[in-house]
N, C-alpha and C positions, 0 to 999 in steps of 0.2 A: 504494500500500500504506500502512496505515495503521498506525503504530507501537503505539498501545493496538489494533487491532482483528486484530492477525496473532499467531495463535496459537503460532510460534516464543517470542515476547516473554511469553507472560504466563506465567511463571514469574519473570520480570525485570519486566515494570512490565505493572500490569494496571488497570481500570477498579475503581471501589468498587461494591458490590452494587446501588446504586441508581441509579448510573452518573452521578452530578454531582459526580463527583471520581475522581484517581486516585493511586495509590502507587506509588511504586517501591521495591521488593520488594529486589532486589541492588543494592546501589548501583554496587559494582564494575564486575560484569556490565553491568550498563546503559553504564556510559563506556566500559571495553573494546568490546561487542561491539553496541551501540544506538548512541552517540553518533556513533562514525565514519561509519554510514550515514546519519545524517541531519543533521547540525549541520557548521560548521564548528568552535566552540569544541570542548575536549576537556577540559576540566576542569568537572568536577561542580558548582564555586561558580560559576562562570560559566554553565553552566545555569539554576540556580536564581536567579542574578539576574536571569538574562532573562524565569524566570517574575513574578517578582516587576515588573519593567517592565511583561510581558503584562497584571499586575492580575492574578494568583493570588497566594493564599494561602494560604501552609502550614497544617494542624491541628496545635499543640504542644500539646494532652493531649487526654483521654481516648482511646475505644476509637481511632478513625481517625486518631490522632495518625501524625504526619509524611506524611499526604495533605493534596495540591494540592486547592483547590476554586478557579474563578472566580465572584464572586457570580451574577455574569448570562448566562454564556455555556455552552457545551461546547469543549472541546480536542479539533481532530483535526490530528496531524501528518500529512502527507502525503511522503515519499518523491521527489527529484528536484527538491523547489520551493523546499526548505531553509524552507518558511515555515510560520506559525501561523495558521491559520483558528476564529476564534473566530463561532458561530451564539447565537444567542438560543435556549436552550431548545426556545418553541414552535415554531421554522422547522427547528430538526435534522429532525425526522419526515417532510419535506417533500424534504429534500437526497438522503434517503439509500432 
């Protein structure tokens, strides 16, 4: 199961319309009721430093402000693997 792609979540963290980045929506929600299923960290700054390791980077203004982007890759969490699977753009189409 895929944390941006299960429709429970996207009220809590959802893909951007063009789908090369994503936001999360409640911050809250996400650590209560996302983080426990899939991470072992539980605090939000320790999330996003992990993004920040992965090589994402926050949007701090205009419209998509406080959305992750990776310059070159896609984010898919997977469920069970605790891990980060990072594809190249053109090979997602192929994965999935």
């Amino acid at each position: 199961m895929e944390i941006l792609s299960n429709e429970e979540n996207s009220d809590i963290i959802t893909w951007l319309d063009h789908g090369k980045g994503f936001v999360i929506i409640q911050k809250k929600r996400f650590v209560l009721e996302v983080m426990p299923k899939f991470f072992k960290q539980s605090k939000y700054t320790s999330f996003t430093r992990k993004l920040n390791r992965w090589g994402f980077t926050r949007v701090s203004r205009g419209p998509e402000m406080g959305a992750y982007y990776h310059r070159v890759s896609l984010l898919v969490l997977l469920k069970n693997k605790n891990c980060l699977v990072i594809c190249p753009w053109y090979y997602f189409e192929c994965l999935f």
